[in-house]
FISERO-608707 format. One record per residue: residue in one letter; x, y, z of N, C-alpha, C in turn. Coordinates in steps of 0.05 Angstrom, whole numbers, plus 5000, padded with zeros to 4 digits. Each point is the difference from the previous one (the first is absolute). Layout:
REM FISERO-608707
AXYZXYZXYZ/...
//
This chain:
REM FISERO-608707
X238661137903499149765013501849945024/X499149915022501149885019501549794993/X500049794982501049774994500650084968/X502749795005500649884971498649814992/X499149885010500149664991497749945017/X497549734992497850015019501749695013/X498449915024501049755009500249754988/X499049914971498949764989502650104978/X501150234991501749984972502949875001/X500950085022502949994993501449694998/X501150004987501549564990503750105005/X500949774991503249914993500850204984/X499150184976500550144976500850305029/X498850065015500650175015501250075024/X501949805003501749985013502250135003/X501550285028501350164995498450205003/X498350064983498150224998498950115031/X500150295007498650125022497450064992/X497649915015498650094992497350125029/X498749975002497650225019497149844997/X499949815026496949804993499350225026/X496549984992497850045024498149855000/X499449915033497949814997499549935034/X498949805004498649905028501949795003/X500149975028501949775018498949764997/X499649834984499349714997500649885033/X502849955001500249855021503050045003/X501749995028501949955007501249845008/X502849965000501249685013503550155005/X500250045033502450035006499849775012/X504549944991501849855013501850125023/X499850234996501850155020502250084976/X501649834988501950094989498650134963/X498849844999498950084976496949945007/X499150304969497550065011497649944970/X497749914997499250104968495750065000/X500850154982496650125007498750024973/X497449855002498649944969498950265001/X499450234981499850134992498150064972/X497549975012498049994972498350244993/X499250034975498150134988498049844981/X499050144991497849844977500149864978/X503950094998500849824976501349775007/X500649975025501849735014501350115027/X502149765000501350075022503050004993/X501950095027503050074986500849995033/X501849835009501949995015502350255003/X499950115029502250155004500849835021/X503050054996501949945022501650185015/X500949825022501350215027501949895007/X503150055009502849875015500050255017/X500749755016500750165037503350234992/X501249844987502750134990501250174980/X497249964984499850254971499150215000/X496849925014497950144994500650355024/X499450194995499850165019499549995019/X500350095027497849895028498050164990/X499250204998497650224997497349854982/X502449844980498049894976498749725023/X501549855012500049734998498549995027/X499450305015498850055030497150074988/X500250174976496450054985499649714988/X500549845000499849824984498649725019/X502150005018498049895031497850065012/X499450255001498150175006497049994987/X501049874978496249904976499749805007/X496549984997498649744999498750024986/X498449764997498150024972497850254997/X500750064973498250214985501050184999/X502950115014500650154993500750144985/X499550214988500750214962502250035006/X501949924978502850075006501850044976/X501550225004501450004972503749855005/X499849884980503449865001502050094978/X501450085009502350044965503049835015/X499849824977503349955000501549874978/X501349704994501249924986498249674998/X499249994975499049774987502749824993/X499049765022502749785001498349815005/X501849654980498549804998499849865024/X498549874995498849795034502049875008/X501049985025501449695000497749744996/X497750065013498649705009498150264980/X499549834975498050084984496949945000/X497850084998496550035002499349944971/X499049764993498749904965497249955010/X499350155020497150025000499150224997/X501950324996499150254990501450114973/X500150214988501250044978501950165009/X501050115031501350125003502849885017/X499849714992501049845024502549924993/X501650164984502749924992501450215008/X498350255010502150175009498150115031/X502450195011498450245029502050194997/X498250195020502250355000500849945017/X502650084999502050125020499250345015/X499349985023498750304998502150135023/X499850234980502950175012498250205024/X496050034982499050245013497449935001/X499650055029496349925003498250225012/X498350044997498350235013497449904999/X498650045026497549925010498950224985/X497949954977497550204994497450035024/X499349685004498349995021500149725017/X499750095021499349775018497049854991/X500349815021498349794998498549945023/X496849875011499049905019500449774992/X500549775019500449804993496149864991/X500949914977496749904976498249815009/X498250095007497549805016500549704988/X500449954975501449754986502450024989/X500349734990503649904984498050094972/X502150254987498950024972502849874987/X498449764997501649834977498249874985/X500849724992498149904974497649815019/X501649805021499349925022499350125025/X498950145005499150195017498649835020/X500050275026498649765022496750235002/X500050144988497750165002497149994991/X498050015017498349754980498150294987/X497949994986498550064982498650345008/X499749945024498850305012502050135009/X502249855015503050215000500550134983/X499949904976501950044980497650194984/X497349905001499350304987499050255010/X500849975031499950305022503050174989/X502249784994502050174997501249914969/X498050064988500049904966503050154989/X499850195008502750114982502749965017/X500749855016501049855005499749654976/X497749925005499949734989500650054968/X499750254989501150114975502549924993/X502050005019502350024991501049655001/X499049865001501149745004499949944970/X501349744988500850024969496749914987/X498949685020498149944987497950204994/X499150195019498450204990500550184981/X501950165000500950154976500149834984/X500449834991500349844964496850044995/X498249935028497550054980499550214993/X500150195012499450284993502050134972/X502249885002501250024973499049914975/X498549725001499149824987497050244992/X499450015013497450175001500550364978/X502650115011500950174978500549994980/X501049764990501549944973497749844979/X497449845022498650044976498050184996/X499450305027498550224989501050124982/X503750024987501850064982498949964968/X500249625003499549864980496950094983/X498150005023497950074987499250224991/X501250225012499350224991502250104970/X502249795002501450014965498849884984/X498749825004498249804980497550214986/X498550075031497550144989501150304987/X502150095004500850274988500449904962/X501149725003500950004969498749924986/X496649835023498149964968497350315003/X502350235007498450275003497250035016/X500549965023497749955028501350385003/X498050175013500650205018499949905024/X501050115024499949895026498350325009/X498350035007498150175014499249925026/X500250245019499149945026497050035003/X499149955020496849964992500050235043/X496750085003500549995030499849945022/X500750035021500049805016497650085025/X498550204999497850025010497649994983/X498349905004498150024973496549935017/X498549864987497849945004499049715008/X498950045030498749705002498449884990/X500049714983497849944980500049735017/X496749874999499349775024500349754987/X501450014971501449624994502949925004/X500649875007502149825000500750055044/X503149925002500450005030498550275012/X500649995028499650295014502150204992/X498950275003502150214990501150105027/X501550114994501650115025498650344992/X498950075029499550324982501650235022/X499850234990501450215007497750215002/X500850105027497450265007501950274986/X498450164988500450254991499750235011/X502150125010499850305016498750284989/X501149894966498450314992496849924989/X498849695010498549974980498049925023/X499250105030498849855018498149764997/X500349835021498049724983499749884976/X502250064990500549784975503249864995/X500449814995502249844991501349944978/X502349984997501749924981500049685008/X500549854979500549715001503249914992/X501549885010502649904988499349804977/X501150014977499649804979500749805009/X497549784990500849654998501350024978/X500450154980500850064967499350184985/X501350014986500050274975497549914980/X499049825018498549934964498650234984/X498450125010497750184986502750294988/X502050055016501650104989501249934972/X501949765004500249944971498649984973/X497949965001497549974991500050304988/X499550235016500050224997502350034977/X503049995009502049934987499750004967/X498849804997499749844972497750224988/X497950065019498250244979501750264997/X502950035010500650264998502249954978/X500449694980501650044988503149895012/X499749885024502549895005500149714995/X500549914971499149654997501249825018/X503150125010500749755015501950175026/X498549945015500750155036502749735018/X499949965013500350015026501450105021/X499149845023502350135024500249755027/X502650075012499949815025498250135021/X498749875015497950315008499149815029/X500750225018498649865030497149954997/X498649765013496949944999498849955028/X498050064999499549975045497549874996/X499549785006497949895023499449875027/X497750135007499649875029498949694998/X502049865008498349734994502549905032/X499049695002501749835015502549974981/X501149965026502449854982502449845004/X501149874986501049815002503350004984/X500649694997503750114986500050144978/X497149894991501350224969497450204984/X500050155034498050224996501150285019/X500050134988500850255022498150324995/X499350145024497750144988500650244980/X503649954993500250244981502049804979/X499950014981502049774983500750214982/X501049864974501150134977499149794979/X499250324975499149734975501950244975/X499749774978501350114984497249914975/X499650344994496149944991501350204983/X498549894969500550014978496850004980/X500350154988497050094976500350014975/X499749854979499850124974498050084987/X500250124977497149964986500749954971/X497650004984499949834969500749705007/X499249855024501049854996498049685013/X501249804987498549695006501049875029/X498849865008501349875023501749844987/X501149894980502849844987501650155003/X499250364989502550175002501650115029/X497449875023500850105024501349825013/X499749794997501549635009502650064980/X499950064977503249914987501650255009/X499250185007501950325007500649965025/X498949855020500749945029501249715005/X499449784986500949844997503750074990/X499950164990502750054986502150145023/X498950255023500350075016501349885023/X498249685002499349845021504049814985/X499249924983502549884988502650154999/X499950254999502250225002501049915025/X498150155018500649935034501549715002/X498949804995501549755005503149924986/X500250114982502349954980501450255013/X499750235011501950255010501049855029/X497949875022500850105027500749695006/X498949824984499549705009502149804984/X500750134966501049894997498649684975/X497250075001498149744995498450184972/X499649764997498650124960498449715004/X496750094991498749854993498649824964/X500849784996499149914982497250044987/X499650084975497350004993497550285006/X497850045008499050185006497949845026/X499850225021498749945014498249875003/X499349775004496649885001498750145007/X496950074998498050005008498149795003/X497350005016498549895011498250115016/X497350024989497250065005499450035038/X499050235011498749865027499349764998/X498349994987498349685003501349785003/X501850004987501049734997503550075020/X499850215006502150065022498849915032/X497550005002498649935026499349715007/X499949884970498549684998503449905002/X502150054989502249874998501450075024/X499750155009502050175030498050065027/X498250044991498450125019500750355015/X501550074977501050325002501250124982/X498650225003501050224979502150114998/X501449895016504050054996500849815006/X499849734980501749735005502049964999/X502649785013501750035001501049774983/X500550054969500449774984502649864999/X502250115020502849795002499749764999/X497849915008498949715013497049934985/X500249685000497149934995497849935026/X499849854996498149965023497350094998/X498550034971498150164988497749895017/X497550154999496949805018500149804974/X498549805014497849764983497950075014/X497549984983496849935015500149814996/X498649875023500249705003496649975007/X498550154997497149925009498649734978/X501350004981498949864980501049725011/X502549965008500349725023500049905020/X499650275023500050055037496949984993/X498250064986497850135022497649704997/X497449985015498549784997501449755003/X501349995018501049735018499150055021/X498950075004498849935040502450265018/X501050104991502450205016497450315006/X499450085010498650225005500750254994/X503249975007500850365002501649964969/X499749814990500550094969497949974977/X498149855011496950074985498650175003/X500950155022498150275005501350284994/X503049904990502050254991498750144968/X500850214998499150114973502649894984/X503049975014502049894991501649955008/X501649734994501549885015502349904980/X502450145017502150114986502649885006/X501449834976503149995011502350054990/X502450025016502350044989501949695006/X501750054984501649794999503549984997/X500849945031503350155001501549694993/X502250054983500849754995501949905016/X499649814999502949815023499650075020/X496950105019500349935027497349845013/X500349774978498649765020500949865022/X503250155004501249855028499950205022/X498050295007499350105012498549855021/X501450045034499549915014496850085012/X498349895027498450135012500350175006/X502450145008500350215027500250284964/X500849844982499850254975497150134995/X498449724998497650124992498050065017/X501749975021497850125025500450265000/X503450134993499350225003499650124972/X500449924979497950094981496950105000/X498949785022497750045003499350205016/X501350035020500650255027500250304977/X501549944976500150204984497950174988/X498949824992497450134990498050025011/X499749945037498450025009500650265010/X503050105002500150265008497950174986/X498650305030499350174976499650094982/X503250094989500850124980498149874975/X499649685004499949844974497549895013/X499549975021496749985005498949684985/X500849914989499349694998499049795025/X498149824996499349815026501549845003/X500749924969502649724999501049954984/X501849764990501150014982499649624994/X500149974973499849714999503449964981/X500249685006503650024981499549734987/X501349954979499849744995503349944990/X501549815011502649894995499849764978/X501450134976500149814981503849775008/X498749845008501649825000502349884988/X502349905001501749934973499649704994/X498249885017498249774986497950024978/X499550245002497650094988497850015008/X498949875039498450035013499650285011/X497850125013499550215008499050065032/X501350165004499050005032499050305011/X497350015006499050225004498650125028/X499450245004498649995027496550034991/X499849894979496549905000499949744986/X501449845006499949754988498049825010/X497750135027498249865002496950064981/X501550204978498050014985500249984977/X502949964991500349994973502849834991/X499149824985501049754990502250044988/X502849824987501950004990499550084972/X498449914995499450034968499650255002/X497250195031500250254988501650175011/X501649945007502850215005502050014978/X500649734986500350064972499550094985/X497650045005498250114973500750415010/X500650055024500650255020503050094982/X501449795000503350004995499950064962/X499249854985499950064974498950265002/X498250085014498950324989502250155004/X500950035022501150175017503749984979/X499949824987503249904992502049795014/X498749995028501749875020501349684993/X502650035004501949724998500749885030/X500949754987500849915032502850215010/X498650065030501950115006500150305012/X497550004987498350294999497750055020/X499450255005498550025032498150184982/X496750025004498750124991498450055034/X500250354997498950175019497350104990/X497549935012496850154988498350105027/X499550244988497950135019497050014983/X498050145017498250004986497850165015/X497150094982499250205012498650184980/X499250305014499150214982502050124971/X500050054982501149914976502650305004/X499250144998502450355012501249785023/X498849985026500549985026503249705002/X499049944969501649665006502450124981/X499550164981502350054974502850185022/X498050155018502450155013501749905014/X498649865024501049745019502149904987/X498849874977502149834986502750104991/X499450294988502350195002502050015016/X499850055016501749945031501349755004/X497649834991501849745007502349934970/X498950054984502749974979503050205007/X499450255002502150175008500849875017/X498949845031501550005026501949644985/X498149934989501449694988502650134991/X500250204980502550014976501450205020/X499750115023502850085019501249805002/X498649665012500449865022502149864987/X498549934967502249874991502150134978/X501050215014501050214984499950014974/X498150064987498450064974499750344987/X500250185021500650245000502550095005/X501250014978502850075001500350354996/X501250095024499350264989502650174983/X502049794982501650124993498849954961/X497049855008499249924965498150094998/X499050294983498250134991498049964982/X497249885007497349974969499150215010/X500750164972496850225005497749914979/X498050155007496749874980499250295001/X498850134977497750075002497149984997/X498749955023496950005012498250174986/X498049984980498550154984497649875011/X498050274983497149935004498749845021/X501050285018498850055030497149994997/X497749945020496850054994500150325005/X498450134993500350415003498849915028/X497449965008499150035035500849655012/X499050145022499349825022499150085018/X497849815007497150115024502349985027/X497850225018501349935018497049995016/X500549775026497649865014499650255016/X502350085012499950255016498550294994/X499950104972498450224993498149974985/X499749714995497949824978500050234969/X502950024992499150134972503349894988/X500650144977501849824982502850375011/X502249814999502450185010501050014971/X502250174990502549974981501049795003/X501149864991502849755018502450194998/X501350184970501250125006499650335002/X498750164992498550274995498250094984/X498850195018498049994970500150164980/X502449944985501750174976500149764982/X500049745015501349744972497749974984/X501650014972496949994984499249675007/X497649974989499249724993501049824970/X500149864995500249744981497750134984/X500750044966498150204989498249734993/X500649785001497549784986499149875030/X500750135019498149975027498350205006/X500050234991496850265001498549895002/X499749814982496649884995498849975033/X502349885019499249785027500050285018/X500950264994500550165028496750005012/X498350004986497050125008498549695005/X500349724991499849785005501049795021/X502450044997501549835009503550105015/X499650235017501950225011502349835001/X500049725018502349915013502049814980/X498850034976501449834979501750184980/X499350325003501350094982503349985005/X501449924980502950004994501350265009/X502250105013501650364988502049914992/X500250274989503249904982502650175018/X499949825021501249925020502349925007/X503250065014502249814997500950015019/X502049755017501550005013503449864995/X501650175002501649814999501049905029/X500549715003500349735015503050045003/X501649865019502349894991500249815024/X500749755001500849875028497650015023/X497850014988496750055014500750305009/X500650184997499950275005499750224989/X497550095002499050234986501450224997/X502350104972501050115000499050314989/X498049904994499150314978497349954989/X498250144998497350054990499350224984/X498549914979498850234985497749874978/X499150354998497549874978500050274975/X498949914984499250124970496850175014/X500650274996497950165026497550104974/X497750025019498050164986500250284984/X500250054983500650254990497250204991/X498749854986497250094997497350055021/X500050285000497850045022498149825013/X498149944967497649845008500749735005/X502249794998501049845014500549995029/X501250285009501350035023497250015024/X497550224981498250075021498349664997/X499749814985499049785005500949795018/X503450045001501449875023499450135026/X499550255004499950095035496649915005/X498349984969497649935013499949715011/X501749754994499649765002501450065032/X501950175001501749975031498050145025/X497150094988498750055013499650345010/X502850164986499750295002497050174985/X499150165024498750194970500250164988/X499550204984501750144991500350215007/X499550075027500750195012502349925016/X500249725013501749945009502850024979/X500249844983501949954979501050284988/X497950214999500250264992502350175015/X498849935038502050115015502749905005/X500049744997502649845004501850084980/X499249924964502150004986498450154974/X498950275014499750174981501450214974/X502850025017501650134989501049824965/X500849595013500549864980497350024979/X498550035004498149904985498650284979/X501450195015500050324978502449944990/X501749905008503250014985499349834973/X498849805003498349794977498750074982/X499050295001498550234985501150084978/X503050005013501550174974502249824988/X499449774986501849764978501949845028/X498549855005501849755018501349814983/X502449914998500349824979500349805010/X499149654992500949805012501849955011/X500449925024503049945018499749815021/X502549975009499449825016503549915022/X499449785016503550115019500049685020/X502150105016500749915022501050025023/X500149975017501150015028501949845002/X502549935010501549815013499950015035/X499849875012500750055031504149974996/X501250355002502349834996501849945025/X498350035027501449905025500149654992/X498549894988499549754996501549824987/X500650234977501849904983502550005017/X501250255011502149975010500949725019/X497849965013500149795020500049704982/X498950014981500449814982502849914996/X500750214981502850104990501849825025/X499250105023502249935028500249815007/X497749734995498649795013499550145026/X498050115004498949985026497750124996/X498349845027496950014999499050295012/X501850095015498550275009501150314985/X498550194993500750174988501650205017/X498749965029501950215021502450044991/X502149755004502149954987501150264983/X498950044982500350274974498950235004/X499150095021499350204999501950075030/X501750254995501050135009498950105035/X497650055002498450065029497449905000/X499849795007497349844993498850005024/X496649944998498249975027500849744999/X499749995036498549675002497049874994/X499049835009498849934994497150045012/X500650235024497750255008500050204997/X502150004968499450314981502350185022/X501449975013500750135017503050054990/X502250225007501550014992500750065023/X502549885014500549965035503650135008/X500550064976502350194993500350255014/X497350114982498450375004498650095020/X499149675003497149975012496650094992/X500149884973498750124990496649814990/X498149995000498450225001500250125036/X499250335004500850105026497850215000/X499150065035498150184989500850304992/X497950155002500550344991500050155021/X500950184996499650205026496750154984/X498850015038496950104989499850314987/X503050134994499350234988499249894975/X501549844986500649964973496549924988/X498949845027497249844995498250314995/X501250195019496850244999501750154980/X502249974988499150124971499249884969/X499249695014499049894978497150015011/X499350055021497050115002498549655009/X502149835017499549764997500949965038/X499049745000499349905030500349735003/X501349945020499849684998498449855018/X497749684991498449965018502149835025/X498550145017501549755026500049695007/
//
């Protein structure tokens, strides 16, 4: 090794000692007479020092000669600080360096790689490995190693195989867009990049492997946003012989490992669950964020038939109720209102009613509705004096979501989302479809592998959009951390599900013919999950964007501005895929 010792080890106990750091030029600070240079690597930083009267000229002339970033190796004598640093672990002592040698120079760094940096967001990810080396980024990426560590000791000790699955495979037309790949030895046909291993693992379990997984790159072409990127990482997992209790308590246990290894936090009790249904009527979303209350009330049974129009003609009219801010000014709820008129949340307006600490009420439809019935608004809803009740209203999906938004943006405002206090829920009994207006037929919600709710069959041929699947998500902090379902195993189940999804069976034949011969020869009940674990990591971090954790990430036009990548081909490469591009 080049070095004894990395820059973050050495203390007081090593004092005297010669020893040999390598690392990059933090920063310099000559006096003329004395000289000292931070000196970091990935484990910290370590002060060397320089005297005009000690030091060598040769040493103390290379030593002038660096600027930042420069690789540099130091050997000398570990001696204590005079003016000591209790803001590093290395800050009671510096080297005395007898011997310096330039490994490499330096260009001076498009930014200050420090913690405070002046480099803003596209700088820093043109010259990402640069922005690598600053501390805040490496801890995530560390953070990010230690719990791919954790999980893969957990799943090794309740006997998971980790199997790779491949990474070119077949384009099948449900879920996002696939990313596909032209084939040279196969003219005019394509490989697809996996959105997931699913039909793989699946496979898996008929070949006798009860309990798989792997951390496994996943690609879709979709938009995207902070916490979407078109290639992520999941940590997807299959068993078989087994119930959806057995798949919630084996990941649930996983999920608790993780927190008690990297976090430090142990949860009381066993996870809640809670139904879609009553996850949509209480939250208005299928990954609620239960730190906080702020649950809906329907209030149509006291808003509607007073003479008000846009709440007698609502299918429902809906409120929340934040406590202790009936002393919310105009200029608040104007822009509350500005809030949900934004796109995003698409609302016309918003109505408020201020419960008073008289116990009077003051509202912005008070020319239609009386004290008594705004009281009668306030007992539904729970509201005390003191208390501000926020209601929208409208198409019955169209108002639950809206309202969504507006609870989340309420419990930022009044810091109610604490992101250092963790509820997770698991979300059950998902509906299996949902129509879409756009192809006028019924989609998967999650694939069409989840079985159905066995005392919902009766409804698949009656009543499609009501059937139950046995379905899961786990929630934590409103964020969908992981999904899975208890999958079709039996043929004539499977070929009755692609008939409701509208395949025929020639279609379904060509798509997922192979699974459905694999089903031929003893499929045994199974079933799994996905985690998104860029998500988790970013959880883990408090932070909202996953970029953050991933090592070389797109922006947010899929683009990677580093490489420069996506880029075109040279037209040989096109005429030996026997391909052309339109102009």
């Amino acid at each position: 090794m080049l070095r004894t010792h990395t820059c973050g080890e050495l203390r007081i106990e090593q004092v005297n000692q010669t020893v040999t750091l390598c690392g990059w030029v933090q920063k310099v600070r000559d006096t003329g007479g004395l000289m000292w240079i931070d000196l970091r690597d990935r484990y910290g930083i370590t002060q060397l020092s320089f005297e005009e009267n000690s030091s060598e000229a040769s040493v103390l002339e290379t030593a002038r000669s660096l600027g930042r970033e420069f690789v540099v190796k130091a050997t000398g004598t570990v001696v204590e600080r005079f003016s000591k640093n209790d803001k590093i672990p290395t800050g009671q002592i510096e080297i005395k360096v007898t011997d310096l040698e330039v490994l490499n120079p330096s260009e001076i760094p498009p930014f200050i790689i420090e913690d405070n940096t002046d480099g803003g967001e596209d700088l820093r990810m043109k010259y990402r490995y640069l922005d690598l080396r600053r501390n805040e980024v490496r801890e995530k990426l560390q953070l990010r190693s230690r719990m791919a560590i954790a999980i893969r000791n957990y799943l090794a000790e309740q006997e998971f195989i980790e199997v790779e699955t491949p990474v070119l495979i077949k384009s099948t037309p449900e879920g996002a867009r696939d990313f596909v790949v032209p084939s040279r030895m196969n003219p005019g046909e394509f490989y697809a990049l996996p959105q997931s291993p699913q039909t793989f693992k699946q496979l898996l379990m008929v070949s006798g492997f009860d309990r798989y997984f792997q951390i496994v790159k996943c690609f879709r072409d979709e938009d995207l946003r902070a916490d979407r990127q078109p290639e992520f990482t999941q940590i997807d997992c299959e068993m078989s012989f087994v119930n959806q209790d057995d798949v919630l308590g084996n990941f649930e246990g996983m999920t608790r490992h993780l927190f008690e290894k990297i976090k430090g936090v142990s949860f009381e009790g066993d996870f809640p669950r809670m139904d879609y249904a009553e996850a949509m009527r209480r939250y208005g979303s299928d990954k609620p964020d239960i730190r906080f209350g702020m649950e809906f009330v329907e209030l149509n049974e006291v808003a509607q038939n007073k003479g008000f129009n846009v709440f007698d003609q609502a299918e429902l009219v809906l409120g929340i109720c934040a406590k202790g801010c009936a002393e919310y000014t105009r200029k608040q709820l104007d822009a509350l209102t500005n809030f949900v008129k934004r796109p995003q949340v698409g609302a016309k307006g918003m109505v408020y009613v201020k419960c008073n600490p008289d116990g009077s009420f003051k509202s912005s439809v008070d020319k239609f509705y009386s004290q008594e019935d705004l009281k009668a608004w306030a007992e539904k809803a729970g509201a005390e004096a003191g208390d501000l009740l926020l209601v929208l209203s409208g198409n019955t999906d169209t108002t639950r979501k809206q309202m969504n938004e507006l609870r989340l943006h309420m419990g930022t405002e009044l810091g109610l989302r604490d992101k250092d206090v963790f509820k997770p829920l698991w979300v059950v009994d998902f509906p299996l479809l949902e129509w879409d207006e756009e192809t006028e037929r019924y989609h998967a919600m999650h694939h069409p592998f989840t079985s159905p709710k066995q005392e919902d069959m009766v409804k698949l041929d009656t009543a499609p959009g009501e059937v139950r699947a046995n379905a899961y998500d786990l929630v934590i902090n409103g964020v969908e951390i992981g999904g899975g379902s208890i999958r079709i195993h039996d043929k004539g189940i499977q070929k009755l599900m692609f008939k409701h999804l509208g395949f025929t069976d020639e279609e379904a034949k060509a798509q997922f013919g192979f699974l459905m011969d694999a089903f031929e020869y003893g499929a045994p009940p199974h079933g799994g999950i996905a985690f998104g674990f860029d998500r988790l990591c970013a959880l883990f971090g408090g932070s909202d964007s996953i970029r953050d954790y991933i090592a070389f990430p797109k922006n947010t036009s899929g683009r990677d501005v580093m490489i420069d990548s996506p880029a075109a081909v040279d037209s040989k490469q096109l005429d030996e895929l026997g391909m052309s591009l339109k102009a």
